[in-house]
C-alpha positions, 0 to 999 in steps of 0.5 A: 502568553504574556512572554510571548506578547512582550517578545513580540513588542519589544522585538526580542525572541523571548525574554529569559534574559531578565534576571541573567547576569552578564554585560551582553544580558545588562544591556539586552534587560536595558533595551527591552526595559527602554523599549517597553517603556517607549511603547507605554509612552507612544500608544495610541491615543489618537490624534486629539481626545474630548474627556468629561467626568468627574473627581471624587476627593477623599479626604484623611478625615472622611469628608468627601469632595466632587468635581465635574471636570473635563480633559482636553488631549492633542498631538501638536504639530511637534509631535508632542502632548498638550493637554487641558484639564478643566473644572466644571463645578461646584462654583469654588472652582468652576473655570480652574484650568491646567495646561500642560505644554510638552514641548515646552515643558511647561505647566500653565494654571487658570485662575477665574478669580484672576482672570489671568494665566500664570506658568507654574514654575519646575519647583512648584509642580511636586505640589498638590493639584487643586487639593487633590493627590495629584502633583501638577507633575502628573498632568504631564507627559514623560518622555520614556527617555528621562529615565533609567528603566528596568524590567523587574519581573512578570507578575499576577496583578488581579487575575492579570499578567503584568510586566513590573518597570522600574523608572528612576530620573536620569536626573533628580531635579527633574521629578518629585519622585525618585522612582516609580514602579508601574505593573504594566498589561502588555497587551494594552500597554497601560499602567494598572498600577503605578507606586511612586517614591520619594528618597525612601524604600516604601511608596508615598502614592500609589495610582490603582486602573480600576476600569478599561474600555476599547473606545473608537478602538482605543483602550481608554482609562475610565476609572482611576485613583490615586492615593496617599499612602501616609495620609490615607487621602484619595483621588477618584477619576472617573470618566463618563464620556470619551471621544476621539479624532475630533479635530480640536483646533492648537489655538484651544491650547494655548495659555492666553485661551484658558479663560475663554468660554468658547474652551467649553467643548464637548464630545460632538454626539454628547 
């Protein structure tokens, strides 16, 4: 079934090709694996999202962490992401917030106690998200056409079939990693498992979909983690709400905004 699903996305009649030598297959393998990941990029979302949940932090130690956390998603009128996440609590960290900007390919971080807006340069965003194993890189959306793509296989992932995609940067300076490999349902178009790499043929982190819901009709991530592979650190995202469509306004993404209590959205019906 999954064959005749990726065929039918990608517009190809079947997808026997991959593993086929030969110019004409090479570069049939390259459109299919450029067009898949297009798709996963462009799938619906909606035009904007209201997320709240929250962030479990666990620590190499042990020691574990929450935070109560909400997203902000909206297409701009460039037809391109912003996004906004935001924390809600403990106290430490309440007001923290991100802005993610992809037309500008920018990274704006929030700081309460600073009470000012800083943009965080392209060095800066391989670093940790508010001490978790996020990298600010990870807030942002990649555009499928930054890398190289390659249709590895299909596989059995949890009782699933899942397209394997390996993405590698046309150019080195513009990720942290230097590959990932995502085991991708073709049927939702999402990721349920992404390895990320790093100059090495073994994966520093590994991104794990646990839990997946149709919401307004569209298929949501509502449970999450990341983890560490040499520390054995992990981050758990979980949503408790999620709306679509509600028509948030472009000046909430705006980085002179990020500090106004007025940012406090919720879903309309929470």
């Amino acid at each position: 079934m999954v064959v005749k699903l990726l065929a039918l996305l990608l517009g190809f009649a079947s997808i026997a090709s991959i593993g086929a030598s030969g110019p004409e297959a090479d570069s049939d393998s390259a459109e299919q694996s450029l067009a898949l990941a297009k798709a996963v990029a462009d799938r619906d979302l909606g035009q904007d999202m209201i997320a709240t949940g929250m962030m479990e932090l666990t620590l190499s130690s042990g020691l574990q962490r929450k935070r109560e956390v909400t997203f902000l998603r909206r297409e701009s009128s460039q037809q391109t992401t912003d996004s906004i996440t935001r924390f809600l609590s403990p106290a430490s960290i309440a007001g923290t917030t991100v802005l993610t900007r992809e037309a500008e390919d920018a990274v704006w971080l929030f700081l309460p106690a600073l009470e000012r807006s800083r943009r965080i340069s392209g060095k800066k965003q391989g670093a940790k998200f508010a001490q978790s194993d996020l990298y600010f890189e990870d807030l942002q959306v990649r555009a499928a056409e930054e890398d190289h793509h390659r249709i590895l296989r299909v596989d059995d992932y949890e009782g699933m079939e899942a397209v394997v995609l390996e993405s590698v940067p046309k150019s080195a300076d513009s990720s942290s990693y230097s590959k990932r490999i995502s085991w991708i349902l073709p049927e939702v178009l999402i990721p349920v498992r992404i390895d990320f790499f790093r100059r090495s043929n073994q994966p520093i982190k590994r991104l794990e979909v646990t839990h997946i819901e149709s919401i307004d009709n569209i298929w949501t991530v509502l449970e999450s983690t990341i983890t560490d592979l040499k520390s054995g650190s992990s981050t758990r995202i979980v949503l408790d709400s999620a709306c679509f469509n509600v028509g948030l306004a472009e000046e909430v993404f705006k980085s002179h905004a990020l500090g106004r209590r007025s940012q406090e959205i919720e879903c309309p019906n929470a």
